[in-house]
C-alpha positions in Angstrom: 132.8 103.2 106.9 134.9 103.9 109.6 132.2 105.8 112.4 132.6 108.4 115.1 134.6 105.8 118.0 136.7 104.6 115.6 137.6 107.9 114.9 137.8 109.0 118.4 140.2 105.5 119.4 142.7 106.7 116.6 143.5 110.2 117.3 143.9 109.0 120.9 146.7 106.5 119.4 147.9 108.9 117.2 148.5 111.6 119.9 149.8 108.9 121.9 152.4 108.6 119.4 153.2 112.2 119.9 153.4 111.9 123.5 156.5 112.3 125.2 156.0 110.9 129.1 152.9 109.6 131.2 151.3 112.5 131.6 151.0 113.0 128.0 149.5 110.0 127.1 146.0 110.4 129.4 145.9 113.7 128.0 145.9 112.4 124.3 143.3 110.2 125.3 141.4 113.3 126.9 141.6 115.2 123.8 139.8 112.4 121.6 137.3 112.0 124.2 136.4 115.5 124.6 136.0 115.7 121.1 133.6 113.2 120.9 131.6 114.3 123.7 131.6 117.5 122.3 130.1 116.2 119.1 127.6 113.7 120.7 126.6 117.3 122.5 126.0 118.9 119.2 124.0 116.0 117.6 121.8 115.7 120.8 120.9 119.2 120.2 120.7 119.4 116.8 118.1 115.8 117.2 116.3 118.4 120.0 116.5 121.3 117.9 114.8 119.0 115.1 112.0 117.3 117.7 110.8 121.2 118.7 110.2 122.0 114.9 108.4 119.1 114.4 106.2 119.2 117.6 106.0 123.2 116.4 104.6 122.8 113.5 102.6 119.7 114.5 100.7 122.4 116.7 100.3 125.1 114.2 98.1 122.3 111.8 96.5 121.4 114.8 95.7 125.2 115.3 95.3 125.6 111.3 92.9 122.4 111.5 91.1 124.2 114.8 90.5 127.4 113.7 89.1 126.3 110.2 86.7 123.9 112.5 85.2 126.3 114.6 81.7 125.3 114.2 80.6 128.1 112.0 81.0 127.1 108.8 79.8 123.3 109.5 76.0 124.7 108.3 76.2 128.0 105.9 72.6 129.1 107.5 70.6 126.7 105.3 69.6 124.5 108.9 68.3 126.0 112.1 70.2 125.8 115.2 67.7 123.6 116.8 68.5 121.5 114.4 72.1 121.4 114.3 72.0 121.8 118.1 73.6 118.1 119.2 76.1 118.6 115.6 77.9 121.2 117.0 78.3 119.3 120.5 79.9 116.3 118.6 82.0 118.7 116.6 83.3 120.3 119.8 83.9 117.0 121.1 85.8 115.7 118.1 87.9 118.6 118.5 88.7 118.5 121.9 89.8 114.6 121.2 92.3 115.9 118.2 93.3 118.2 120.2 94.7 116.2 122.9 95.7 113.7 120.0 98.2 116.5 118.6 99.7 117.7 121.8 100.8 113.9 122.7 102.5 113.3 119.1 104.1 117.1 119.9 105.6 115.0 122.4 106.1 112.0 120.3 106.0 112.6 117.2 107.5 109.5 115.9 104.8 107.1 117.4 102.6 105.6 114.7 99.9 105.2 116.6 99.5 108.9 117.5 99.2 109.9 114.4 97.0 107.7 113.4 94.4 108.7 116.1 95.2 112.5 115.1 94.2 111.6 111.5 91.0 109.7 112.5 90.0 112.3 114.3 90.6 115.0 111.2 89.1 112.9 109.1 85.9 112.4 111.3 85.8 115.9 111.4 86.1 116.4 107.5 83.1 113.2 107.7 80.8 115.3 109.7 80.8 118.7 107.3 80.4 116.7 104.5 77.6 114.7 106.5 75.4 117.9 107.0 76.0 119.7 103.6 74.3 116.3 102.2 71.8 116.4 104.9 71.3 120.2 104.1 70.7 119.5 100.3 68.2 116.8 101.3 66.1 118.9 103.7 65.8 121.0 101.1 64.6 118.9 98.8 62.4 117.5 101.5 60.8 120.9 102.2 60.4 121.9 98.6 58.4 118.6 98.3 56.2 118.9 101.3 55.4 123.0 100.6 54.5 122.0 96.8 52.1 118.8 98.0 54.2 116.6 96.0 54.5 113.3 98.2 52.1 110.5 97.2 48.5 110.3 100.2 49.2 106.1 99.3 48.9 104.1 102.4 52.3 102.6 101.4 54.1 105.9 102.4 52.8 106.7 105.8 55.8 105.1 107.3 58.4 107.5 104.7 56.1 110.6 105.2 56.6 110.6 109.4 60.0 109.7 108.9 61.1 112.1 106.8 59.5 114.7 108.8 60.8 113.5 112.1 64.6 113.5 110.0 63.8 117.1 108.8 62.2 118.6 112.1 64.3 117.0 115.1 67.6 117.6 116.4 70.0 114.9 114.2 72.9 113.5 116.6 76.4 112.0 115.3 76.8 108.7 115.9 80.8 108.7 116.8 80.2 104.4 116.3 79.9 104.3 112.6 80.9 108.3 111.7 77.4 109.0 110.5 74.3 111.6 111.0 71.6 109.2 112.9 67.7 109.9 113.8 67.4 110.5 117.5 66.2 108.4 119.7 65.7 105.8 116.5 67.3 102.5 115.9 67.2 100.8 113.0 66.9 96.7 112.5 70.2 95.8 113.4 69.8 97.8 116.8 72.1 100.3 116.3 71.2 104.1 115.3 69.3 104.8 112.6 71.4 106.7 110.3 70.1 109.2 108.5 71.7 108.6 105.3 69.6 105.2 104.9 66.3 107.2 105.0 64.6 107.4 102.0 62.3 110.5 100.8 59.0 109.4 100.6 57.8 108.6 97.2 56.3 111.1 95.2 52.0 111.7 93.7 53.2 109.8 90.3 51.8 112.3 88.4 54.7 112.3 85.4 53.8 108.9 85.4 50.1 109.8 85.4 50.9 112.3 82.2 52.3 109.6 80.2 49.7 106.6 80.8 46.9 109.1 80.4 48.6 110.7 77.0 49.4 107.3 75.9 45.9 105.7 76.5 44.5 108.8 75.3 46.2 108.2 71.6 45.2 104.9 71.9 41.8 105.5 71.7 41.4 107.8 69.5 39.4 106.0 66.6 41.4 107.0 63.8 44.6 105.4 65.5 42.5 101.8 65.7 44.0 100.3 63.3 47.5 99.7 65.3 48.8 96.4 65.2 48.6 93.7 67.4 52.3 94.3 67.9 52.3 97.4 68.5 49.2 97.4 70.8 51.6 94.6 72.7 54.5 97.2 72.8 52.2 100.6 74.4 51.0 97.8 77.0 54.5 96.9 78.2 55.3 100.6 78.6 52.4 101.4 80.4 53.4 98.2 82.4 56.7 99.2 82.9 56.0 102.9 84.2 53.6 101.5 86.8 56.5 99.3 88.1 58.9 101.9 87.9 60.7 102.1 91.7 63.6 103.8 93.1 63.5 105.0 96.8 66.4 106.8 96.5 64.6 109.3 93.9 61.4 109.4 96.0 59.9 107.2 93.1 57.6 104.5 93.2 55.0 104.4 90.8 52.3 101.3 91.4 51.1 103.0 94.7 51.3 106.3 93.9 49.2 105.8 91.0 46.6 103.9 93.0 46.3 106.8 94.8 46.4 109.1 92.5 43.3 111.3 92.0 43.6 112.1 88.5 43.9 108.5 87.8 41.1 106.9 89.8 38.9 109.2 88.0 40.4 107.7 84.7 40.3 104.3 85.7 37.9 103.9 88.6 38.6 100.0 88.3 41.7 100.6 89.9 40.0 101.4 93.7 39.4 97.7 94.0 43.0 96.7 93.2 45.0 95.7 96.4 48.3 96.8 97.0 50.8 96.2 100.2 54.8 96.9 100.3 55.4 93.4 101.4 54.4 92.0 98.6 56.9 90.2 96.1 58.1 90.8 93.0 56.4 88.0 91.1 52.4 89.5 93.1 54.0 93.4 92.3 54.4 92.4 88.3 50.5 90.7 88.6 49.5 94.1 89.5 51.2 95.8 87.3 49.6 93.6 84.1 46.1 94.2 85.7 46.4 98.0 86.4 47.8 97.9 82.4 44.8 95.8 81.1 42.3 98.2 82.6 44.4 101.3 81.1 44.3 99.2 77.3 40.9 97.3 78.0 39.0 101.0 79.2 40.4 103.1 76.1 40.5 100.4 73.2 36.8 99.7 74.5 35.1 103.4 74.8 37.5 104.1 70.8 35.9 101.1 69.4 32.3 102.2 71.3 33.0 105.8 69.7 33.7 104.7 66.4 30.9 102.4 66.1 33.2 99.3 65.8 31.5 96.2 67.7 33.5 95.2 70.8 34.9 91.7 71.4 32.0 90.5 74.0 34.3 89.3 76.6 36.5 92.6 76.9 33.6 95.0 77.3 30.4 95.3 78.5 27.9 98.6 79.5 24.7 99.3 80.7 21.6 100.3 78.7 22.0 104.0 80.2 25.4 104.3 79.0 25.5 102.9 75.8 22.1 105.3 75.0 24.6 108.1 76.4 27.4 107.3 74.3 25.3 107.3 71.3 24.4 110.4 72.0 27.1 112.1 72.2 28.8 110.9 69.3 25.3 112.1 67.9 25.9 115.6 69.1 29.8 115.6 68.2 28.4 115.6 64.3 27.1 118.4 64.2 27.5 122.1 64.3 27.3 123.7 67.3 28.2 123.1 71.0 25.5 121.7 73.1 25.0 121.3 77.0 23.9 117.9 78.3 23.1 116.0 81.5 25.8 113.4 81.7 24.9 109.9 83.6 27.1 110.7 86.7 24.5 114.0 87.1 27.0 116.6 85.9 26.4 119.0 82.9 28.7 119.0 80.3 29.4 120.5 77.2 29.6 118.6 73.8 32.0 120.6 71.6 32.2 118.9 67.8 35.7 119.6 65.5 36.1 122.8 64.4 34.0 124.3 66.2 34.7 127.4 68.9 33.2 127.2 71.8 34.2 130.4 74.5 37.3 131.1 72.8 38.3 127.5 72.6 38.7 126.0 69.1 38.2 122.1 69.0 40.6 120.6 66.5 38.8 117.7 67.6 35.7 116.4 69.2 36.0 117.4 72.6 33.6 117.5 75.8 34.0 120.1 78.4 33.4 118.2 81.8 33.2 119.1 85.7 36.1 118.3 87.3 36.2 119.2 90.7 34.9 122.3 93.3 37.4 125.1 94.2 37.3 126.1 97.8 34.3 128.2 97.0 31.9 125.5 95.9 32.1 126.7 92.5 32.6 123.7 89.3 36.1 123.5 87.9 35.7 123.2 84.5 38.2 120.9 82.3 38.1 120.2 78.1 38.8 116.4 77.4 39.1 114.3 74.3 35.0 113.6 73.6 36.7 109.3 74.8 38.1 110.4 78.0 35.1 112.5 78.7 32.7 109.8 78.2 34.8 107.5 80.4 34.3 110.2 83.2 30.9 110.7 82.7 29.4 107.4 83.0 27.1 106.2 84.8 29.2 103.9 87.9 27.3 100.4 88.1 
């Protein structure tokens, strides 16, 4: 293709042709030359022209970017400005450094590595809104949590409880280093800032967990349901097994100590106090725990069913004292007859015996049932709680 010298070199010998005398052949040549200036001119501006509307509209996204980013819609009102306090200093300073990004490439806009610092920068910025909206769902899960008394008392989440509220209650920083919300004034392991985003909740009372065991056992031992195979015996043990191992931080949930802490279930199984527990234990010593919380949950019910029924327990799975043997005699005694009847239980509390079918303060047992004590409201006064006449025994007991 023939360019614009070429071009320029033969007009000049074509109007050289033309020319007449001397004179005329250094003006040919200054024709083709002026020519070509003039159009090296017009491409130079044209190129300028070209560079302005890109560094133009380089600044109006930079200003686009900017004014979308101007710190008051990185929370929606959800966080305090306490604790957003050191967000919205990184969030100026991440601007400031786009900023100054965009008005070099204005200047350059060509140069790759301009505009790869301008894009960090945006996307750091897009990094840090999305960084508090997840950091303003989990406070508010958080909150919920700790206003509802839902978090486990466990040893085993004292470190997660003061974690999460120092998380939840301090200033969070951005750590520029790794692009990520961080505790302040918190490293983790590795040294660097602790970032928020590997902070889990604290694990919750395990008291879904606690519904199922305790409705589980519960059908267990009721003596019409004694007849289960030793299969299917095997099967409710590995489920019961398998909720008390259930663990996932993430979710808040981890089951084994939160159900040796768990109120409801102590007074169930009172065995379990004098089962150790620690988070550094392995796997393998987590799964023995598991099996013996599970035996006491099958051992306690399938004993106290076959007690209840009348059906002679295996001598090396259960064993009670003279007091409470005579006490559950009694009571499956009084759950024949007629009528409700108040007792002194072993454990000193007065309960009431309630036998099938029959009403007892607007309360009609479709079973046996015994009303039992199970706590003090605020005022000192009994809180009063209608059990299955086996889980009520279990409760009222007489502790060796």
């Amino acid at each position: 293709m023939t360019n614009m010298a070429d071009k320029t070199l033969i007009q000049g010998a074509q109007n050289i042709a033309n020319a007449r005398n001397t004179s005329g052949i250094g003006q040919a040549f200054g024709l083709g030359l002026d020519k070509a200036t003039a159009q090296q001119k017009a491409a130079r501006a044209a190129q300028a022209e070209q560079d302005r509307k890109n560094a133009e509209a380089i600044q109006k996204r930079t200003e686009k970017y900017l004014n979308e980013w101007d710190g008051t819609n990185i929370n929606n009102g959800e966080l305090s400005e306490g604790q957003m306090a050191e967000v919205h200093k990184a969030a100026e300073a991440i601007q400031k450094d786009y900023a100054a990004a965009s008005n070099k490439q204005a200047k350059d806009p060509n140069n790759m590595d301009l505009i790869n610092e301008r894009k960090g920068y945006l996307q750091e910025m897009k990094n840090l809104k999305s960084a508090v909206d997840n950091y303003a769902d989990g406070f508010g899960v958080w909150e919920l949590g700790v206003d509802s008394d839902l978090y486990s008392k466990s040893v085993a989440n004292i470190g997660n409880l003061a974690l999460n509220e120092q998380a939840y209650t301090q200033p969070v920083v951005w750590d520029r280093e790794s692009k990520s919300l961080a505790l302040p004034n918190s490293k983790g392991e590795d040294g660097k800032a602790l970032l928020y985003k590997n902070v889990n909740l604290p694990f919750t009372d395990g008291n879904d967990a606690a519904k199922i065991i305790s409705d589980k056992a519960g059908e267990l031992s009721e003596p019409r349901k004694n007849n289960l195979s030793d299969f299917q015996i095997k099967n409710n043990r590995e489920e019961i097994k398998s909720l008390i191992l259930a663990s996932n931080p993430a979710e808040g949930v981890n089951n084994m100590p939160a159900l040796l802490a768990n109120k409801t279930m102590l007074s169930l199984f009172p065995e379990w106090e004098d089962i150790e527990y620690a988070a550094t234990m392995t796997d393998d010593q987590k799964d023995e725990v598991a099996e013996e919380m599970s035996n006491v949950v099958m051992s306690r019910y399938k004993s106290v069913a076959e007690a209840a029924s009348g059906t002679t327990p295996p001598s090396q799975g259960f064993s009670e004292t003279p007091t409470n043997q005579a006490w559950i005699a009694d009571v499956n005694k009084l759950a024949k007859t007629k009528v409700a009847t108040e007792i002194l239980a072993p454990n000193g509390d007065y309960v009431i015996i309630i036998p099938r079918g029959v009403e007892y303060e607007g309360f009609q047992a479709k079973e046996a049932m015994m009303r039992i004590v199970a706590g003090i409201d605020k005022n000192g006064k009994p809180i009063y709680q209608v059990r299955p006449l086996d889980q009520g025994i279990i409760q009222t007991k007489k502790r060796k």
